[in-house]
N, C-alpha and C positions, 0 to 999 in steps of 0.2 A: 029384220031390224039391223042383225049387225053388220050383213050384207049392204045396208043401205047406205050405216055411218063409214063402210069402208068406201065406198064409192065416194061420199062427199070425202074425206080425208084424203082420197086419190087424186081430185077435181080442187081440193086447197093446193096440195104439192103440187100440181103442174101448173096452179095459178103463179105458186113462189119461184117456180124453177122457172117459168117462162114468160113470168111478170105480168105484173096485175094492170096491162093497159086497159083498151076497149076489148066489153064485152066481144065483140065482133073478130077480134083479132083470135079468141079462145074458141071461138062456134066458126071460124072459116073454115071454109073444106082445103083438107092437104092432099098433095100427091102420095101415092106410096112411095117406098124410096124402094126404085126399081128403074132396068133399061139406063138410059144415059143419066139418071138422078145419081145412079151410084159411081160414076165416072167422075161426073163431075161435084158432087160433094162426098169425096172422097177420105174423109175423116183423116185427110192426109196434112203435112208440112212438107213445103219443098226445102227440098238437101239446100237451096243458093239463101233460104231464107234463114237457116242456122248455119252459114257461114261454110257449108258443106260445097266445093265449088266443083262437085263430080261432075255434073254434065253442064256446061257454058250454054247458057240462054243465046239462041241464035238471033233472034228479034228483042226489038223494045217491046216491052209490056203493051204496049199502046196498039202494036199490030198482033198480039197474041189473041187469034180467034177462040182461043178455048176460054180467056181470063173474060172478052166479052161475054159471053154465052154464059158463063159461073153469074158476073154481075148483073143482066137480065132476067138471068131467073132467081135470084137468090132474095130472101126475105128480107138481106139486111148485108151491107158490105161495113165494116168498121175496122177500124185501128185500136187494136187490143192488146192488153200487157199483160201475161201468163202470170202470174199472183201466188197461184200454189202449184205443186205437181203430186198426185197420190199412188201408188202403186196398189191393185189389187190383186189377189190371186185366187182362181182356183183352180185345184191341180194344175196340169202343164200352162194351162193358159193364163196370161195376165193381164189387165189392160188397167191403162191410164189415164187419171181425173186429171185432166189441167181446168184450174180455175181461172178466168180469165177477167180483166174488169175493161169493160169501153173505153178507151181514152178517147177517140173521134167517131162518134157517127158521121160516114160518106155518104152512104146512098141508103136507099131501100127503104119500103113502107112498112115491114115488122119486126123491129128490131128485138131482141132479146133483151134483157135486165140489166143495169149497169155491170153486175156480176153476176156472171152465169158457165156454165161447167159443160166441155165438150170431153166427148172418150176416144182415146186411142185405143182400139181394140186389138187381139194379138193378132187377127187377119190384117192390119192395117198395115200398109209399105211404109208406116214413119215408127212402126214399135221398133224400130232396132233404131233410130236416131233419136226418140225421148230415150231409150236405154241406157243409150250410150254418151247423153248430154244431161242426164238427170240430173245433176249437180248445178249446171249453167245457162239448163232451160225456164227457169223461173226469172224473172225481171226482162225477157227477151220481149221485142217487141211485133207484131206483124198486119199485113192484112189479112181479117177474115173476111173469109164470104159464108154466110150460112143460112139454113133454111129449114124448116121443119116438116117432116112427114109423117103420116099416122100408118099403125103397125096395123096387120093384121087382126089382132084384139081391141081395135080400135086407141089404145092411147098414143099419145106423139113422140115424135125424139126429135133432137135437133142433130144433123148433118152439116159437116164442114168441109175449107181447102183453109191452111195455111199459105200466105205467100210471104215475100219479101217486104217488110215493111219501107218503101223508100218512096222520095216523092215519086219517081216516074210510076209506082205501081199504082200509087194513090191520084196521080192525073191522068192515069188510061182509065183506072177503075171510075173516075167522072167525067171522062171522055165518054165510057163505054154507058153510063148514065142520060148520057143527054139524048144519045142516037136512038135511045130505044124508046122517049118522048114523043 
């Protein structure tokens, strides 16, 4: 029995974290997040989208073969605006709750909640730019792409890329929409 009521209290939380659309969208089958899933929804933020201008983008958005491939496969491409930022810790390791709210759904057939919560893990190449932007990472604005996968134990998580919020990112990102129609 208590086993039972944990299950459903698990099956309400991921209804709330992942939003209570169509049944269908909660019983679809996910990829594992594995092979090029983890490349490309790389629970990352690029350095050029926090104003970080370490490596200069060689191409427009628009011919960036990897930004298409993220928006094809991705559950949901949106225009989002970082709301909270949480630090967690245990021992050495720490990772980070950004709460994010939708300002533009772009593309994609399963989008997340109006607000919903991605993690910076401490394996993540962007924990040392939330670290070091913690102060003037919240109100920032950007493209996500995201998409969900189910773990080994069967429940989901959602996987992300930060990018640059700008128009050219957001007209490749429905550029990269239509060609794959």
């Amino acid at each position: 029995m208590v086993f039972r009521l944990f299950k459903t209290f698990l099956a309400a939380t991921f209804l709330a974290a992942f939003g209570c659309g169509a049944v269908a969208d909660v019983n679809r089958p996910l990829p594992a997040y594995a092979g090029r899933a983890i490349e490309l929804f790389d629970d990352a933020i690029e350095p050029e989208a926090v104003g970080l201008g370490l490596e200069q983008r060689t191409a427009e958005p628009r011919s960036d073969a990897q930004l298409r491939e993220r928006v094809q496969l991705a559950d949901a491409a949106l225009r989002v605006r970082v709301m909270t930022l949480t630090e967690k810790s245990e021992g050495a390791d720490s990772q980070f709750q950004l709460g994010v709210r939708i300002l533009e759904k772009v593309a994609g057939p399963f989008p997340p909640p109006d607000d919903f919560t991605v993690v910076v893990h401490a394996r993540s190449p962007s924990v040392g730019i939330v670290k070091n932007l913690e102060g003037s990472i919240v109100g920032k604005t950007f493209v996500a792409l995201v998409r969900a996968f189910v773990l080994p134990d069967g429940d989901r998580e959602l996987h992300f890329h930060f990018a640059s919020d700008t128009k050219a990112e957001v007209a490749a990102v429905r550029e990269a929409t239509q060609k794959s129609e």
